[in-house]
C-alpha positions as CSV (number, residue, x, y, z in Angstrom):
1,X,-91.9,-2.5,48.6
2,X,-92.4,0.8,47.0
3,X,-89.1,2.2,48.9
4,X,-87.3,-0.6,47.6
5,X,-88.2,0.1,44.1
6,X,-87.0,4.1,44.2
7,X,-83.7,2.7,45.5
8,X,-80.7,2.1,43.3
9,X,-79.3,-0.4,45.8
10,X,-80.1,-2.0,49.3
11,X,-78.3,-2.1,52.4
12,X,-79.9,-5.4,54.5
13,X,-78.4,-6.2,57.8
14,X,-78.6,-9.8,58.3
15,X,-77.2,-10.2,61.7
16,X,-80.0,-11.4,63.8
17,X,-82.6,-11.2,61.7
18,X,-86.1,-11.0,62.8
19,X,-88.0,-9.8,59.5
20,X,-85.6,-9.7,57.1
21,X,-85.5,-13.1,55.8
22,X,-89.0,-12.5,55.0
23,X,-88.6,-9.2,53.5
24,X,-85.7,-10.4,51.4
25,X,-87.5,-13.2,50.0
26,X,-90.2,-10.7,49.2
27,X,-88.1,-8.2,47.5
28,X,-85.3,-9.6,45.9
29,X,-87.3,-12.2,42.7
30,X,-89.2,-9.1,42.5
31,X,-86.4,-6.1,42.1
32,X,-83.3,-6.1,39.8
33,X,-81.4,-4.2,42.0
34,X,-78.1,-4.8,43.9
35,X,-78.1,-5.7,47.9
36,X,-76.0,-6.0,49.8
37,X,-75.8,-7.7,52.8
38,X,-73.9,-6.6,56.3
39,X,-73.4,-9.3,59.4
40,X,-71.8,-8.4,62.2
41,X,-68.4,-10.6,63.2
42,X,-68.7,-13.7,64.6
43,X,-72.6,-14.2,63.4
44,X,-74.1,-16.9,61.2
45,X,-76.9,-15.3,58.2
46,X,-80.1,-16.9,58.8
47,X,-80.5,-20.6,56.8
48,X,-82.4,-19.3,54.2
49,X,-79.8,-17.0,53.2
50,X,-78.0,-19.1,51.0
51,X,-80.3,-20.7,48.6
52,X,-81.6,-17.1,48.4
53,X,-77.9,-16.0,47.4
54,X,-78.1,-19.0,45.0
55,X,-81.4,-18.4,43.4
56,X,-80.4,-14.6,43.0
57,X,-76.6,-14.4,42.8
58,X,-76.9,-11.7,39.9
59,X,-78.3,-9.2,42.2
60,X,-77.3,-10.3,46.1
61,X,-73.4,-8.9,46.1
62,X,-70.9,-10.4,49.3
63,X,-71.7,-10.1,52.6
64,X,-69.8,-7.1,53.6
65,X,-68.6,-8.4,57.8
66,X,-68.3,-5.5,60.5
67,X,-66.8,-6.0,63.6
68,X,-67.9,-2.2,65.3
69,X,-70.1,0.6,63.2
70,X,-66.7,2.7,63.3
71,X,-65.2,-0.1,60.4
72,X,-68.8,-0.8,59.0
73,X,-69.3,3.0,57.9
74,X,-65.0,3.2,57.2
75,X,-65.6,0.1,54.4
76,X,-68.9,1.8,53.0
77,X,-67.3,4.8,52.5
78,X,-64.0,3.0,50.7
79,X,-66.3,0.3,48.8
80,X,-65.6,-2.2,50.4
């Protein structure tokens, strides 16, 4: 929590998620800052995800989809 808040945006992979849903849920209501979430090709976000992008829409930008790290770090570096 107290990284979170020093940070002027998060990066939150969502593909497979073991504690992120919980973390999201924990830090989004709570931090008025942009995140953006990554998933991996071919991968569903977790069922939560979507009421949580509806609840928080203002700060949860688009999922940003990767299909190798190569492309992932290429569309960070352009914006996506």
């Amino acid at each position: 929590m107290t990284l979170a808040g020093m940070c002027r945006f998060i990066i939150v992979d969502i593909t497979n998620p073991k504690s992120s849903p919980l973390e999201l849920q924990a830090l989004v209501p709570n931090y008025m800052i942009p995140f953006v979430p990554i998933i991996q090709e071919g991968e569903q976000p977790f069922s939560m995800f979507k009421d949580l992008v509806n609840k928080h829409h203002e700060w949860i930008l688009d999922t940003l989809v990767y299909d190798s790290i190569d492309n992932l770090v290429l569309k960070l570096e352009i914006g996506y």
